[in-house]
N, C-alpha and C positions, 0 to 999 in steps of 0.2 A: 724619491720625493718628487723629483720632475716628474717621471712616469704618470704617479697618481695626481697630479695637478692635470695634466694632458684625458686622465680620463674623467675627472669634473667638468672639464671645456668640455669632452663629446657629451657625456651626461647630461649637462645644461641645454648645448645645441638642441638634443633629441627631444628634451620635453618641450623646450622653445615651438620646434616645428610641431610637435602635437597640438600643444596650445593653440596655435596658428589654425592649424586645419580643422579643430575642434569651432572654433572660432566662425569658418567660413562656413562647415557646415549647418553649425546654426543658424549663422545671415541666411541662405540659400532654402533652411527651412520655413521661414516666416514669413507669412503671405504678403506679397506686392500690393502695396498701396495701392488704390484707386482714388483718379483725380474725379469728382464730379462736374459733370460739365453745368455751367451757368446759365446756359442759354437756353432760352424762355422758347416754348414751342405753341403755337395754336392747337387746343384741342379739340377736334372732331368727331362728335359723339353722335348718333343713331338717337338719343334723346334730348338732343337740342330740339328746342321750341318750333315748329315748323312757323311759318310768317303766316298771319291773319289772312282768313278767308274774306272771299270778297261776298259770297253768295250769291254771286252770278257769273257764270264761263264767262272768258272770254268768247269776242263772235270767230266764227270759223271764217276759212276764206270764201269769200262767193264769188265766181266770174259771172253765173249766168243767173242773178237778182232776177225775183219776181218785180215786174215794172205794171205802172198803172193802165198800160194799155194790152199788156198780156191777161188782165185780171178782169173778173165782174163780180158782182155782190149783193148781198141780199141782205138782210136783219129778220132771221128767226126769233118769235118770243119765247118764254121761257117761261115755268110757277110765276105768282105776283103772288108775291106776301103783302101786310096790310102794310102803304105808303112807299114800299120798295119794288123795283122793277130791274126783271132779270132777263139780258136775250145773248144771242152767239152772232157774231156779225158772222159771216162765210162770203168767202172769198173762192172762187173758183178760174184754175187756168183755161182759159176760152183759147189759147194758143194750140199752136200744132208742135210746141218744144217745150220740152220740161227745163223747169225755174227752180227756187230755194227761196225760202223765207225764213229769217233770224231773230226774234225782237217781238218788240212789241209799237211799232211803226206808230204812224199819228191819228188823232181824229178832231174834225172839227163839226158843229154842229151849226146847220143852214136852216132859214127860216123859209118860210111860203114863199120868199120873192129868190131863193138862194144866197143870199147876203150870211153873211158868217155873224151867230149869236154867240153869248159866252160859252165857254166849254173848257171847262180844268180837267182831263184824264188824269187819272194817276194808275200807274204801276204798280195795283198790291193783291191781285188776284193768283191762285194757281190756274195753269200752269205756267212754271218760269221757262225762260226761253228752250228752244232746242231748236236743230235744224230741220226745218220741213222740205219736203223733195214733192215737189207738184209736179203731178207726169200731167199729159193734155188731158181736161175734162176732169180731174183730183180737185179734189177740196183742202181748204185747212178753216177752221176756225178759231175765233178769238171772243172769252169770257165778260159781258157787260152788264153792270150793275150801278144801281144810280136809286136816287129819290123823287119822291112825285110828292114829300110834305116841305111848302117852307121854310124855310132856315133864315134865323140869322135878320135882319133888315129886309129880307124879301114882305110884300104883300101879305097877309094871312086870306083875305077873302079874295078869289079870283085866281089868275095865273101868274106861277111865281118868277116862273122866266118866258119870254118870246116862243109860242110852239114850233117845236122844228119837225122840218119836211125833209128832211135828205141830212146824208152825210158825206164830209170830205175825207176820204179815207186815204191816208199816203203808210205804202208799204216801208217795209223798213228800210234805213239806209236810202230812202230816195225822196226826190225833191216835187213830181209832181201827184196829184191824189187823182184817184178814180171817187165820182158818184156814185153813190147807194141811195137807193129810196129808204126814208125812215118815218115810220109812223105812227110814235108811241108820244106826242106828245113832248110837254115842255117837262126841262128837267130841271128838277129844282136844285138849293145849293149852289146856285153862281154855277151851274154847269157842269158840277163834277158827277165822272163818271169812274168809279172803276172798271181798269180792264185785267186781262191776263196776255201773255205774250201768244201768239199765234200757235196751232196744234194738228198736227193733222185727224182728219177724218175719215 
C-alpha cells in the first residue's frame, strides 16, 4: 500500500513538471508584444508645398556696379504704332574696366531748361532682370514704351505734358544719373513710361 501511494507522488510530480514545461513553452511561443511609441515626429516629404515665387531673383553680388560716370547713352527709336511710342535707351561702357548691371535702375524726364517734369516708370516690360557684364566699349539696353494720347485730366487739344529734352538716367543700385539726350517729345499720362530691366547687346 505505502509502495503504491509513493508511486502516485512520483506520477503526479512527473506530469506536474510536463504541465510546467508544456506551459513555458507555450509562453516562449507567442509573439512579444510591441509597445508603440507616442511621440509625434515632423514629417518631411519631397511633396511639401515649395514657398511662393517671388518672380524676380534675387540681385547677385556686385563689387564693381556700372556708375554714372563709367557710362554714356543714347535713346534709339523704335516702330510707333498709332498714339504709342517705342525706343531702347543704350547705355554703353566708355571706361577702360569692365562693370555689371542688375535691375532696372531709375529715369527721370527733363524739359528744355533741364528741370525735372513728371515721369511714373513702371517695371512691366520683358526682359526681367539678369546680370549684365559690360566689358569697355559693350553695350546693354533697356525696353521703353509710353503714350503720346492724353489721358485722364490732361489737355485734349495741345500738349499733354511739358516736352522733354533729355533724360536722368541712374543705373541700378546707385544714387547719381548720367544725362542722355532725348527727343521724342512729351509724354503723356502724368509721365508714365514703361520699361524692362537692362539686357545686353
Amino acid at each position: 500500500m505505502a509502495r503504491h501511494n509513493r508511486l502516485c507522488v512520483i506520477v503526479a510530480l512527473i506530469l506536474l513538471g510536463t504541465s510546467a514545461c508544456g506551459a513555458r513553452q507555450n509562453a516562449a511561443s507567442e509573439p512579444t508584444p510591441t509597445t508603440r511609441s507616442t511621440t509625434s515626429t515632423t514629417q518631411t516629404s519631397s511633396s511639401a508645398a515649395p514657398p511662393p515665387a517671388t518672380g524676380e531673383a534675387s540681385p547677385p553680388n556686385q563689387d564693381n556696379r556700372c556708375t554714372a560716370e563709367l557710362l554714356s547713352g543714347s535713346v534709339e527709336s523704335m516702330d510707333a504704332a498709332a498714339g504709342n511710342r517705342s525706343a531702347i535707351l543704350v547705355v554703353k561702357n566708355k571706361s577702360q574696366q569692365t562693370c555689371t548691371l542688375w535691375g532696372f535702375g531709375g529715369l527721370e524726364l527733363l524739359d528744355t531748361t533741364k528741370q525735372p517734369i513728371p515721369t511714373n516708370p513702371e517695371r512691366t516690360l520683358d526682359p526681367v532682370p539678369t546680370l549684365v557684364t559690360l566689358r569697355p566699349g559693350s553695350e546693354a539696353g533697356k525696353l521703353m514704351h509710353w503714350t503720346v494720347v492724353a489721358t485722364g485730366d490732361e489737355p485734349a487739344t495741345g500738349a499733354c505734358q511739358p516736352s522733354a529734352s533729355a533724360l536722368n538716367v541712374l543705373p541700378p543700385d546707385e544714387t547719381a544719373p548720367l544725362q542722355v539726350d532725348y527727343a521724342f517729345g512729351p509724354v503723356c499720362d502724368h509721365g508714365k513710361i514703361e520699361t524692362s530691366a537692362y539686357y545686353p547687346r
